[in-house]
N, CA and C atoms as a LAMMPS dump frame, in Angstrom:
ITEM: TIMESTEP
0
ITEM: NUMBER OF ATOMS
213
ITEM: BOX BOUNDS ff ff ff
-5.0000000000000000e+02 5.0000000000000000e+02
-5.0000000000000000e+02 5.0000000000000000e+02
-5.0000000000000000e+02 5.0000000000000000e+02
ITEM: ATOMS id mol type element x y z
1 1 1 N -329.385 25.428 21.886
2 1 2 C -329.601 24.21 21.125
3 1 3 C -330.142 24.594 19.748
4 2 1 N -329.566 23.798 18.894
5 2 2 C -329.998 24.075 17.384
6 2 3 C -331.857 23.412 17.285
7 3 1 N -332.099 24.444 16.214
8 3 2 C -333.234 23.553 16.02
9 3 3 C -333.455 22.066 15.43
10 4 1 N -332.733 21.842 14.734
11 4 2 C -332.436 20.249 14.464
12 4 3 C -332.176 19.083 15.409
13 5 1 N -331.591 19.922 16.677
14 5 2 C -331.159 19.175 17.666
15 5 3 C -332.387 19.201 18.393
16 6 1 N -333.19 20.808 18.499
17 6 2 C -334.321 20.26 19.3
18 6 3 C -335.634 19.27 18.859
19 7 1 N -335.52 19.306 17.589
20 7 2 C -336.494 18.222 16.896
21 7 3 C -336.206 16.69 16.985
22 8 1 N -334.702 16.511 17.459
23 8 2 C -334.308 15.179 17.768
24 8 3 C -334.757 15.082 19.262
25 9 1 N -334.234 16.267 19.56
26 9 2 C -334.606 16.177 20.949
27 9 3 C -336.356 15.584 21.42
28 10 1 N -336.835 16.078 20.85
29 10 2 C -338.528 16.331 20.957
30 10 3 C -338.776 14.807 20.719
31 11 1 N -338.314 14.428 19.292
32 11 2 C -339.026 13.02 18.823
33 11 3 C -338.065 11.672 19.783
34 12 1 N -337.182 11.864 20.122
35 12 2 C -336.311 11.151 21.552
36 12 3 C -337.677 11.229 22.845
37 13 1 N -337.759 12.265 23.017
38 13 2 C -339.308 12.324 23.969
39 13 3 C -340.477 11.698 23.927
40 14 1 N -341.021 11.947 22.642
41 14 2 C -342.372 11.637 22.506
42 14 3 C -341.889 10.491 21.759
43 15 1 N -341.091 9.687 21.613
44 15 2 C -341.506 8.369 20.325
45 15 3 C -342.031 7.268 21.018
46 16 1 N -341.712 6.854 22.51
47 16 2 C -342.987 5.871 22.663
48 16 3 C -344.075 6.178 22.924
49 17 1 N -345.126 7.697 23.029
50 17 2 C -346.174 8.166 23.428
51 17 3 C -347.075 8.34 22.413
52 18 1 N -345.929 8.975 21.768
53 18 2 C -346.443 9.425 20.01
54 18 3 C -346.122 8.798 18.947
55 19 1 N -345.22 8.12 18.649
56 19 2 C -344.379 7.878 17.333
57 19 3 C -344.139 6.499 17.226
58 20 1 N -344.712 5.611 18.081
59 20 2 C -344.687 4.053 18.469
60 20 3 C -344.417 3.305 17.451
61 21 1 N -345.243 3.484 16.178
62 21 2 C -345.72 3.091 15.162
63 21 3 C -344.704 3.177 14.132
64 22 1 N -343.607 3.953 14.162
65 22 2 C -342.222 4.385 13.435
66 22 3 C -340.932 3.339 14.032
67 23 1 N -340.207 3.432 13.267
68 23 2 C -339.117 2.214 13.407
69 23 3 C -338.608 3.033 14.655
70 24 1 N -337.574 2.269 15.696
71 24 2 C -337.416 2.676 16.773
72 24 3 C -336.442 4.314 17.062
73 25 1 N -335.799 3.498 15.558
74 25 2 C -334.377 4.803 15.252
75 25 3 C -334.655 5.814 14.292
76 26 1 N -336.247 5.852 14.04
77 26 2 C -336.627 6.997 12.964
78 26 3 C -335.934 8.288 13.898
79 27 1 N -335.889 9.164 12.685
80 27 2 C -335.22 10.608 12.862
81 27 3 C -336.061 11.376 11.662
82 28 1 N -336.726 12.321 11.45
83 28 2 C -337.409 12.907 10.202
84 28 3 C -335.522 13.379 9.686
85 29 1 N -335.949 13.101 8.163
86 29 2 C -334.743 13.281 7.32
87 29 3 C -335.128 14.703 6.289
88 30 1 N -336.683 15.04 5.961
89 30 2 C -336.971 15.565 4.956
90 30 3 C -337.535 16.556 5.757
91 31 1 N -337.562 17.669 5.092
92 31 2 C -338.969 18.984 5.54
93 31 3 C -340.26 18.346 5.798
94 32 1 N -340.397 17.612 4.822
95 32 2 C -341.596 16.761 4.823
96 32 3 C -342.18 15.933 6.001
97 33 1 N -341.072 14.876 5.929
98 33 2 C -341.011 14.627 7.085
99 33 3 C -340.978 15.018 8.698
100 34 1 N -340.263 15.472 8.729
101 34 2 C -339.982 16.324 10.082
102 34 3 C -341.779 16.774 10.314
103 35 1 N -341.92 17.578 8.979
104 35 2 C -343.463 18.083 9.448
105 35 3 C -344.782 17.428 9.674
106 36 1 N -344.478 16.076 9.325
107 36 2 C -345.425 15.182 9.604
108 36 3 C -345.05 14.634 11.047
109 37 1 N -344.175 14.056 10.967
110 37 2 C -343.595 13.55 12.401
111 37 3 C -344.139 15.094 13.684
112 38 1 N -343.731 16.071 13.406
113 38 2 C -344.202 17.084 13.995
114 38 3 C -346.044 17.097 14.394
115 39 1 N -346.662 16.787 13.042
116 39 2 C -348.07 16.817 13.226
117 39 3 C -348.809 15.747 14.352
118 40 1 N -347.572 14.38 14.191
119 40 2 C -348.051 13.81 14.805
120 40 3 C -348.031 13.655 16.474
121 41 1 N -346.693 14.34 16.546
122 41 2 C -346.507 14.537 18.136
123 41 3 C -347.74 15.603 18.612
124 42 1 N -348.224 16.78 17.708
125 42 2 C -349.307 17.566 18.227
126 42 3 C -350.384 16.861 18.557
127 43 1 N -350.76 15.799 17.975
128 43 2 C -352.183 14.945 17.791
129 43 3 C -352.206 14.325 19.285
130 44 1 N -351.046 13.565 19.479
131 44 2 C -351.04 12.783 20.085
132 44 3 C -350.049 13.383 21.599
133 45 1 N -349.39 13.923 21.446
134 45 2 C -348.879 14.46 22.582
135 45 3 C -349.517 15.522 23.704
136 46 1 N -349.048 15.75 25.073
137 46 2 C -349.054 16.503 25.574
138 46 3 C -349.496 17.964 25.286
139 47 1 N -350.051 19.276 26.31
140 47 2 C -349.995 20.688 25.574
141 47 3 C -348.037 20.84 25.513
142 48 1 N -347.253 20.453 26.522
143 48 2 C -346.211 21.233 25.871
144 48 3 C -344.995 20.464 24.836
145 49 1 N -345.805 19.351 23.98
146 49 2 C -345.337 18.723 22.777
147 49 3 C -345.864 19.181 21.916
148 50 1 N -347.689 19.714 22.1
149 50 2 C -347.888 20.965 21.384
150 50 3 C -347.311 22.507 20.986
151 51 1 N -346.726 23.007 22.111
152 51 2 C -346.21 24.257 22.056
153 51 3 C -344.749 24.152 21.448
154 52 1 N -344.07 23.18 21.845
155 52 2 C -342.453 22.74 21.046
156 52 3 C -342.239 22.468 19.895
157 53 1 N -343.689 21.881 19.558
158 53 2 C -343.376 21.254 17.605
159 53 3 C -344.153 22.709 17.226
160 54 1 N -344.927 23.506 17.841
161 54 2 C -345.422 24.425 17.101
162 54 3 C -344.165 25.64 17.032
163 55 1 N -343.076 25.343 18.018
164 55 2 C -342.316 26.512 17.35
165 55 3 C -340.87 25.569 16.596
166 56 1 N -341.09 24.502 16.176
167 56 2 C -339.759 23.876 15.487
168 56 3 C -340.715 24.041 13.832
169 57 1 N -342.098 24.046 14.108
170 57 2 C -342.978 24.599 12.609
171 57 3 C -342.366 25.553 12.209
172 58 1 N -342.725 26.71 12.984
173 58 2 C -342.417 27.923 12.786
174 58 3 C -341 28.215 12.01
175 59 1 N -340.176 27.773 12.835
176 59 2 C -338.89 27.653 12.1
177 59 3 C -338.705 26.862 10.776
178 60 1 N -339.256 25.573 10.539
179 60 2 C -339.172 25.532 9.284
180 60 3 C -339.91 25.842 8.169
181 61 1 N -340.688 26.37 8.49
182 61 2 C -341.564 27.559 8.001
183 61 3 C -340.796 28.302 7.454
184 62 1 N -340.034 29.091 8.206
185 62 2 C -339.036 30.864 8.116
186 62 3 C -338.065 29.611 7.368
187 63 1 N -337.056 29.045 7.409
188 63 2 C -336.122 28.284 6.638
189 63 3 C -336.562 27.549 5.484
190 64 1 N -337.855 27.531 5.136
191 64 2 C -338.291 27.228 3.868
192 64 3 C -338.61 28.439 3.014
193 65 1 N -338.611 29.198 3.503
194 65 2 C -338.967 30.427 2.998
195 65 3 C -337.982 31.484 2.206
196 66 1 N -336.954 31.595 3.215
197 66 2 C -335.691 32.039 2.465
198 66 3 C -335.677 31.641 1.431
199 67 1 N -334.731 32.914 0.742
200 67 2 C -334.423 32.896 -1.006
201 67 3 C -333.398 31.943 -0.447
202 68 1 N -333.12 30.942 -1.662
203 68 2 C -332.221 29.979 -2.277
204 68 3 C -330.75 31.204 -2.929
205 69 1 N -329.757 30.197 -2.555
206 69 2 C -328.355 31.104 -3.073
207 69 3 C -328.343 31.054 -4.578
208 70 1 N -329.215 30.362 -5.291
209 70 2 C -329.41 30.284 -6.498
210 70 3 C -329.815 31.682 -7.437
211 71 1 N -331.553 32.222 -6.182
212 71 2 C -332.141 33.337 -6.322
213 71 3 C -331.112 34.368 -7.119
């Protein structure tokens, strides 16, 4: 599974536990996003909604990081 897919996957999980408060069909669209939506499943979720958003971080972490084809 892609990581994009598992971050849909994840917030499909946790959005009535965690994410209640977000329109029903939110999806994080931005880095930004995603990483907030991420913060919030840690707060409020489970340890292993903790351990899942901490490695979909990780990854966009390493994918923010890469040089740009511009570089």
């Amino acid at each position: 599974m892609a990581m994009d897919d598992e971050l849909r996957a994840l917030v499909d999980e946790y959005r009535t536990r965690c994410l209640w408060f977000l329109r029903p069909d939110f999806y994080p669209e931005t880095r930004e996003s995603a990483l907030r939506t991420l913060r919030y499943i840690e707060k409020h979720g489970d340890r292993e909604a903790f351990v899942r958003a901490g490695r979909i971080r990780q990854w966009l972490s390493a994918k923010s990081s890469e040089p740009s084809a511009s570089s």
